[in-house]
C-alpha positions in Angstrom: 0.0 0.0 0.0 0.6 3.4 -0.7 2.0 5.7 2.1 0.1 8.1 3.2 3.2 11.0 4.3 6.2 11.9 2.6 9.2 10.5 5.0 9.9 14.4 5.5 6.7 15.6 6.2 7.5 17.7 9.0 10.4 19.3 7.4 8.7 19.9 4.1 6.1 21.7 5.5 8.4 23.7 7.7 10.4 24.5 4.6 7.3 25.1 2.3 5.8 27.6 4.3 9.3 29.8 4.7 8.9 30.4 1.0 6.2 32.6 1.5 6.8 34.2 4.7 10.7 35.0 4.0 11.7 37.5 1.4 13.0 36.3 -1.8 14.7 39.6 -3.4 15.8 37.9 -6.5 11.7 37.8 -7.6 11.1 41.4 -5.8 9.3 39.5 -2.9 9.7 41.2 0.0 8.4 40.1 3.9 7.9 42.0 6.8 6.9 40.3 10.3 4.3 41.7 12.7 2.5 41.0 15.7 -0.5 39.6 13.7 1.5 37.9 11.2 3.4 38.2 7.8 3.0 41.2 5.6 4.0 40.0 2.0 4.6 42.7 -1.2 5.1 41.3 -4.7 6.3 42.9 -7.5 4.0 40.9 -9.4 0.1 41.4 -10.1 -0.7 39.2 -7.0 -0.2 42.7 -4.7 0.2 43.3 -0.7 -0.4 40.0 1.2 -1.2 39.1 4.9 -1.0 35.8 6.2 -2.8 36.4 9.7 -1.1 34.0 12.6 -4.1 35.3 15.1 -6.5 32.8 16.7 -8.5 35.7 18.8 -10.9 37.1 16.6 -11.4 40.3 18.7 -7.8 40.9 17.4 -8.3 41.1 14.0 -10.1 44.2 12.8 -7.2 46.2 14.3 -4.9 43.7 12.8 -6.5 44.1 9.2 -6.6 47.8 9.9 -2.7 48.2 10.3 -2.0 45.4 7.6 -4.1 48.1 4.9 -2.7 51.1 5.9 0.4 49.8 4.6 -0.9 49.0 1.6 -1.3 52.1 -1.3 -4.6 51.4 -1.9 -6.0 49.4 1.2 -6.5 46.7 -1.3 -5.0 43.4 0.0 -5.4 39.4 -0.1 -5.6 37.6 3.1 -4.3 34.4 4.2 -5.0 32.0 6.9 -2.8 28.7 6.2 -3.6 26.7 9.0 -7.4 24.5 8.9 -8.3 25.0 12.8 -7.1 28.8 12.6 -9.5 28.8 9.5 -12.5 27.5 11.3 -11.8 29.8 14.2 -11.8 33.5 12.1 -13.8 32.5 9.0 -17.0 34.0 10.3 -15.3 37.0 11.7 -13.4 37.8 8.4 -16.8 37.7 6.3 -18.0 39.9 9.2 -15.8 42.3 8.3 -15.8 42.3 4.8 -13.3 39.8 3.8 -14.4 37.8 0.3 -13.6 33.9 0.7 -11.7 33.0 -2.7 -10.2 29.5 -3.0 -8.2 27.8 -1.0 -5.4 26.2 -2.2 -3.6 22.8 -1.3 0.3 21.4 -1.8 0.4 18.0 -2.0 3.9 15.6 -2.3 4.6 12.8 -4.4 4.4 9.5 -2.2 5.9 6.9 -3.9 5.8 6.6 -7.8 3.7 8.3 -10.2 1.0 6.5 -11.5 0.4 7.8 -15.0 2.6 8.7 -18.0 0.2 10.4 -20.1 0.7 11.0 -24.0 4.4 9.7 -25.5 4.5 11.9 -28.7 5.0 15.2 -26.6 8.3 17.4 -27.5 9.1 19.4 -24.5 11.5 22.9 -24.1 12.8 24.6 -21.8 11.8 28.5 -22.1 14.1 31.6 -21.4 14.4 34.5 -21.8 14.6 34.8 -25.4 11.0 32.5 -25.6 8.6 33.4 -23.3 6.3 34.8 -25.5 5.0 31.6 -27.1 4.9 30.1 -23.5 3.2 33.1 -22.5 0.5 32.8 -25.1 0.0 29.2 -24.7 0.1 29.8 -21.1 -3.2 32.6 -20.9 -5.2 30.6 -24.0 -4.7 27.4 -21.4 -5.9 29.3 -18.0 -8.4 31.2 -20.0 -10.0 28.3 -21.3 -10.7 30.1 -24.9 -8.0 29.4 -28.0 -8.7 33.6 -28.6 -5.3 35.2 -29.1 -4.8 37.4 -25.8 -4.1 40.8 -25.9 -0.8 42.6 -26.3 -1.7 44.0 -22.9 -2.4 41.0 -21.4 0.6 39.2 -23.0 3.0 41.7 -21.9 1.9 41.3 -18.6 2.2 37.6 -18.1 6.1 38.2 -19.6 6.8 40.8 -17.1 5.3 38.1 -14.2 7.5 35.2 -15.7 10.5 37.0 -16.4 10.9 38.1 -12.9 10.1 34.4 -11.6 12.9 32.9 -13.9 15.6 33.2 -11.3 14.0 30.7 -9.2 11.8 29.1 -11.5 12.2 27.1 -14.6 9.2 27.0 -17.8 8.4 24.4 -20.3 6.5 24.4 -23.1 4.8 21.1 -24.5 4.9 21.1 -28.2 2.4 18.2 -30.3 3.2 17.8 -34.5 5.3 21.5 -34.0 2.3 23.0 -32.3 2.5 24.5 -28.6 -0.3 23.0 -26.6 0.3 22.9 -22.8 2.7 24.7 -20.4 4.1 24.1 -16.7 6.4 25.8 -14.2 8.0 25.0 -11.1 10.6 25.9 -8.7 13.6 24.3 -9.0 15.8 22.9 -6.0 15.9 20.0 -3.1 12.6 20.9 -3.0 10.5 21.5 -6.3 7.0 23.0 -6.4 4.7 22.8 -9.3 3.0 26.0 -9.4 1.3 26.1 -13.0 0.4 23.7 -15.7 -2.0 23.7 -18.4 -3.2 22.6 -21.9 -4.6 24.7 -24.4 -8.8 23.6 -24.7 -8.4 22.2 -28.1 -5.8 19.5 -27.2 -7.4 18.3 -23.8 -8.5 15.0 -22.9 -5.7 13.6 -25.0 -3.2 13.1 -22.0 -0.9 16.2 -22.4 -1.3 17.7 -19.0 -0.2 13.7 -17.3 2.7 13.8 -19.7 3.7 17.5 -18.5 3.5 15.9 -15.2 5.5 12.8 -15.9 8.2 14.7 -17.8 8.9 16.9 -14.7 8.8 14.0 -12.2 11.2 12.1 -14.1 13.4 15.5 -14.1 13.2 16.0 -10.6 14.2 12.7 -9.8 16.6 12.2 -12.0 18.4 15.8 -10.3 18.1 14.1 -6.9 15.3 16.5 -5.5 14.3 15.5 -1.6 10.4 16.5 -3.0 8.0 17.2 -6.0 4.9 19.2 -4.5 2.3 20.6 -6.6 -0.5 22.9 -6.0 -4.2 23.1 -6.7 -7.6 24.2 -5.8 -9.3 22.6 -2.7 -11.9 21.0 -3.6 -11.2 20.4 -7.4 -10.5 18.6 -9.8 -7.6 19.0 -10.8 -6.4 18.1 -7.0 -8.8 14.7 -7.3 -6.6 13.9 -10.5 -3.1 14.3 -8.8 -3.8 12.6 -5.7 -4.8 9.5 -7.8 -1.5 10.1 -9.1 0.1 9.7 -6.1 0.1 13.1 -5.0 -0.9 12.4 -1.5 0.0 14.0 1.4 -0.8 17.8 2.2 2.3 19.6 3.0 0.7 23.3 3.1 -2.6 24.5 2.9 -4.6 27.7 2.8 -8.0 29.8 2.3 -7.5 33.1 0.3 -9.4 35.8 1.1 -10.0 39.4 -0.4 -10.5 43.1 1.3 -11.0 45.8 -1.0 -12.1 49.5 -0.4 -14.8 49.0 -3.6 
């Protein structure tokens, strides 16, 4: 039988969880720590951050207060990344104004894969020099439409990924010459897939099982202590990776939103 836990459970989720609440200049992701938590800004389109560490919910309206007020626009995404803590502030948060989003689970690899997915894939390796065809298969994929994006929008996601390349690598899954599904992760001892899709005309065909196979087989093949991977809780995209072996929750949270509209 399949394990249930990674045999570094405990560490991974120690180490996990430091990603986002330690500064990582060479992405312009930059932490503070305060009494309520971990104040995150990004660079990127994601904006100002809080992942609240209270579990006294008479504490956080002032928390959320300071948090904004820190923030240009007093527009900021919440986080609470532990389940109990969840169940404890939910009803407070809604109370004062906080939008429930998604949350989001990291599950390990336990064990082998258990499915290969297509064979007639070609896969590359993006830099620099090519991220606008991974770009664009990228947004047609998480937009589920084939429409060519915008120049705007394009523009944008190359901004997002060029910053990310110091810590990230792309690849972009080709079929006959034709770019049909993307993935990235974080390279390292410890790698995280954060993204991977397939463009809506090639699905159901096995691409995004054979973009999943490819960078397993990579990450084991470098040695890597873990291969994690993220995805909506409930979903299912998370239903199909767990049958894949992707087991065992290492980190977990619920997004939330607090605007000033």
């Amino acid at each position: 039988m399949r394990p249930e836990r990674h045999a570094h459970h405990n560490e991974l989720a120690t180490e996990l969880r430091g990603w986002f609440t330690n500064s990582a200049p060479e992405i312009d992701y930059f932490v503070t720590r305060h009494w309520f938590g971990y104040l995150a800004n990004s660079a990127g389109p994601a904006g100002p951050r809080l992942i609240l560490e209270l579990d006294e919910p008479s504490q956080v309206a002032r928390a959320l207060d300071e948090a904004r007020s820190q923030c240009a626009n007093g527009d900021i995404t919440i986080w609470i990344d532990d389940h109990s803590r969840h169940q404890i502030l939910d009803g407070t948060l809604r109370d004062l104004g906080c939008r429930p989003i998604k949350a989001t689970t990291h599950i390990a690899l336990v064990g082998k894969l258990m499915s290969a997915g297509a064979t007639d894939l070609v896969f590359e390796t993006t830099g620099r020099d090519d991220l606008e065809i991974w770009a664009d298969t990228k947004i047609r994929a998480f937009d589920n439409t084939d429409a060519v994006p915008s120049a705007e929008r394009l523009n944008a996601e190359i901004a997002v990924r060029s910053t990310e390349l110091a810590l990230s690598r792309l690849t972009l899954a080709r079929l006959d010459g034709e770019p049909v599904g993307v993935s990235a992760f974080y390279a390292g001892s410890d790698q995280l897939l954060f993204n991977v899709g397939t463009r809506v005309p090639f699905r159901h065909r096995g691409v995004a099982q054979a973009m999943l196979s490819h960078w397993v087989n990579g990450g084991l093949a470098s040695g890597c202590r873990s291969l994690i991977i993220n995805a909506d809780d409930p979903g299912a995209p998370q239903m199909l990776y767990r049958h894949m072996g992707f087991v065992d929750e290492i980190y977990w949270y619920q997004r939330y939103e607090l605007t000033n509209s």
